[in-house]
N, C-alpha and C positions, 0 to 999 in steps of 0.2 A: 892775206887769204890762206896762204900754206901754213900759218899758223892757228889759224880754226880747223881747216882738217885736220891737222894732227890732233888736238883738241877735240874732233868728233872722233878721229880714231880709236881714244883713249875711254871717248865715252861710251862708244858703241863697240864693245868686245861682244866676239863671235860675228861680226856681219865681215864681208867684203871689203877691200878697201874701194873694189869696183861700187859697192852697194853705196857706202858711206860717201863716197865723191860723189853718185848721183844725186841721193838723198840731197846732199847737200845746194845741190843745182835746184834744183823742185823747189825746196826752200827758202831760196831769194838769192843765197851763195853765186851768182852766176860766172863763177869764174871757167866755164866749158857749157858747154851748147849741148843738148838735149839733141836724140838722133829724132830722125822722124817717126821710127819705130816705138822708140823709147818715148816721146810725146802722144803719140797712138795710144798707148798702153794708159800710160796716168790718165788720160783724157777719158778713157775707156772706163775706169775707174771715178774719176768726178762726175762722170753722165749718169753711173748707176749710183753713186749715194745719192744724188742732188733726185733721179727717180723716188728714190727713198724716203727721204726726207722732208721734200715736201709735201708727203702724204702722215709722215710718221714722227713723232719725237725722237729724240738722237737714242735714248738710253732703251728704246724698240725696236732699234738696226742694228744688225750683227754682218760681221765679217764676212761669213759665208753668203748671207744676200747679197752686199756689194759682190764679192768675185762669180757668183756663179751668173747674177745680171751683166758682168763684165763680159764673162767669157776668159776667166785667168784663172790661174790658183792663189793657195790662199800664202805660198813664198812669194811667189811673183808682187802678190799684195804689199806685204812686207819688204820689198823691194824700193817703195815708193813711199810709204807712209808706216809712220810708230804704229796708229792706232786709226779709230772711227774719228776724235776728238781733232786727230792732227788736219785729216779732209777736210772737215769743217773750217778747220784754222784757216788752212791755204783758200778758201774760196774766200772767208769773211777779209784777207788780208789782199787778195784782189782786189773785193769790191771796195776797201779801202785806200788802196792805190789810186783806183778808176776814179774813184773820188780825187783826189788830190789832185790831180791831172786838170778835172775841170774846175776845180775852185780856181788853183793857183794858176794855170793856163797864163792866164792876163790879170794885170792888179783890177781891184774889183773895187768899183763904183760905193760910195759910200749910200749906197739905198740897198731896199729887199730886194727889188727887180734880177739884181746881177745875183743873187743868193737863190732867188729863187730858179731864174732859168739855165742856172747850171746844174741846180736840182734837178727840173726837168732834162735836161741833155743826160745826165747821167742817168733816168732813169730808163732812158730809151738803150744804153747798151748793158745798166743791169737791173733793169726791171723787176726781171723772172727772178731775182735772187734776191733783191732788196725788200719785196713781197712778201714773202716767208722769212727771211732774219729779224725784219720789224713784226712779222706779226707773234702767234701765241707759239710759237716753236722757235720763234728765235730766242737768241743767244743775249741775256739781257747783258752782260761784258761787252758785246759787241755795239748792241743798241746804245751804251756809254760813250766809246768809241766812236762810232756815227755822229753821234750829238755831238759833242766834244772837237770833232772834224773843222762841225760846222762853226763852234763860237768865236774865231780872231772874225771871221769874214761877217757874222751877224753883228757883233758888239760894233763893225763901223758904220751900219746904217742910221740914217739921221736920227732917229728918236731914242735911242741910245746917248745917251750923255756919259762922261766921266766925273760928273757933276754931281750924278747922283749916289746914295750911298749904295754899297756893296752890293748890301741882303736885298734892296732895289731890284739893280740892274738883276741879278744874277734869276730871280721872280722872274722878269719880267722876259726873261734869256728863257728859262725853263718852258714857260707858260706859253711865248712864239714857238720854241724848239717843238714842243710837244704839237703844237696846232699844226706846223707844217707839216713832220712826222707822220704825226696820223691819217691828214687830208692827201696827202701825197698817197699814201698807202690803200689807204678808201678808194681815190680815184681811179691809181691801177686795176684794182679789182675790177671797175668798171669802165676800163679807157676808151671803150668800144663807143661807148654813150656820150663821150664828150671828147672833143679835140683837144691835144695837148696846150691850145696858144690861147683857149677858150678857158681853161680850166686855168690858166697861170693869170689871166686877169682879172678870174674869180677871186684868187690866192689873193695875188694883192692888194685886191679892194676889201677883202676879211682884216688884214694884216694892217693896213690904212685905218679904216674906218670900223672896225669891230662886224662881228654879224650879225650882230639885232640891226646895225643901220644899215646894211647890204640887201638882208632879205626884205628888209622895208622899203627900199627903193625900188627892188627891183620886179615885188608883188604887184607895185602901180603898174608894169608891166599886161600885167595880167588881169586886173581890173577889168570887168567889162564896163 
């Protein structure tokens, strides 16, 4: 670790070496602990881009609207972060974390059920941010990233074979990836309208048995 600080030291001429330590803590470096002040302040700062943001595309946020929705200047800014690009980063590399947490938690069951309901737990603590980086202002590097997360834990669900050829599976990888993706996404926007444990045995029975034969079954429902 003291050889990456010097390393930032060398990178970042003209900052602090107070600044460059922090920096570096914010950044995943956690080799010293953030004061409560100093956690206040960042926090104060990703409350107002993340206002921002998801009202706005990245490259129609400026510096100045983040600090002055903060309540800091625009050094103090600079204190914490390069740029608008780097806020982004730390949030998309949380929700990345938070991800991995629930995948890897416990080995995961060779079916969708265990892929899918730690989808859902994870998106009950980042919902609000998963929402907006998958949708049309997210970060398609990220949205990469996200998928990508998910492929060791989908390719061991039963219908998945190593049998099959490549350009196959990897179709057939894309073509789930993107259906959960999306429906997860859809749902949030309306979670209000359906129960999280309602909507995950939707998921599955799409993911099972495709949605022409879901919505067919379940129209007899409705039959008078």
């Amino acid at each position: 670790l003291q050889h990456l600080v010097v390393l930032n030291y060398k990178a970042q001429r003209g900052q602090t070496k107070q600044q460059i330590a922090l920096k570096c803590c914010i950044y995943g470096e956690k080799f010293m602990r953030l004061s409560k002040t100093a956690m206040a302040t960042r926090d104060a700062f990703l409350t107002a881009f993340w206002t921002l943001y998801e009202k706005n595309p990245l490259d129609r946020i400026s510096i100045k609207e983040i600090t002055d929705l903060a309540g800091h200047n625009r050094s103090t800014f600079y204190t914490y972060f390069d740029d608008i690009q780097s806020i982004l980063e730390y949030i998309e590399d949380d929700v990345i974390e938070c991800m991995k947490q629930h995948i890897f938690c416990a080995p995961l069951n060779n079916t969708n059920d265990a892929v899918i309901a730690r989808l859902a737990k994870a998106y009950d603590e980042k919902g609000m941010y998963l929402a907006v980086l998958l949708g049309e202002n997210g970060d398609p590097h990220f949205i990469e990233r996200y998928k990508s997360l998910f492929k060791p834990a989908l390719m061991l669900a039963k219908p998945f074979s190593s049998l099959l050829p490549t350009l196959t599976t990897d179709l057939l990888y894309e073509f789930s990836m993107s259906a959960i993706l999306n429906t997860f996404n859809y749902w949030y926007k309306h979670r209000d309208e359906m129960p999280t444990g309602e909507f995950i045995r939707l998921q599955r029975n799409i993911l099972a048995n495709g949605a022409y034969h879901v919505a067919e079954k379940l129209s007899r429902n409705y039959r008078v």
